[in-house]
Steps between C-alpha positions, in 0.01 A plus 500: 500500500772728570666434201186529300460846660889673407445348179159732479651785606815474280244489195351797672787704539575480158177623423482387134902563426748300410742360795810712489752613747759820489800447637782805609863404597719777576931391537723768695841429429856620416624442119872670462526675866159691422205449649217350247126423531306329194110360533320291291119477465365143411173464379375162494186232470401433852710356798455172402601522153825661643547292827500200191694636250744568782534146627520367158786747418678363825455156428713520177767694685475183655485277222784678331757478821506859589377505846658271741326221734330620850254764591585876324309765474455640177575872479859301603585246268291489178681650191339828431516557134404165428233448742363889356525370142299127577209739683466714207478213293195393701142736468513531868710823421309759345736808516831578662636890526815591635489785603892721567369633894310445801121368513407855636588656151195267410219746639460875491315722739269748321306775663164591370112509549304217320 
């Protein structure tokens, strides 16, 4: 019964739309002694079209030897421009941006009277 009822009000919630989910990452760093901060905005099908594409690009990491036996975490040991380039491949991934700043340059205050 429970499960019956999140199921309703996931159908709900989407209110007619298609499942989607908007991701933001933001990376603070240092690249050649300066300080550097790049964002990317990923736009894709739902959570679980992501959360499966995911595990499916892990498991060939696997397959293919380049993550090494025991219990990782991901951000730490799956190859990022191979692991980027088997989720575009998928349709979970609907559109990337990288963006050259900070998430904050994403939004804009405006003053006005509507």
């Amino acid at each position: 019964d429970a499960v019956q009822r999140l199921c309703e009000a996931s159908r709900l919630d989407l209110s007619g739309q298609a499942p989607f989910v908007t991701l933001l990452l933001q990376l603070d760093g240092v690249w050649d002694g300066q300080a550097r901060t790049r964002s990317l905005v990923l736009s894709g099908a739902g959570n679980a079209a992501l959360t499966g594409a995911m595990a499916a690009a892990t498991v060939v990491s696997v397959a293919n030897g380049e993550i090494s036996t025991g219990c990782h975490y991901a951000a730490q040991v799956l190859p990022p421009a191979a692991s980027l380039e088997r989720l575009q491949r998928t349709s979970a991934i609907r559109a990337l941006n990288l963006l050259p700043g900070p998430l904050d340059h994403l939004h804009t205050v405006e003053e006005g009277c509507l």
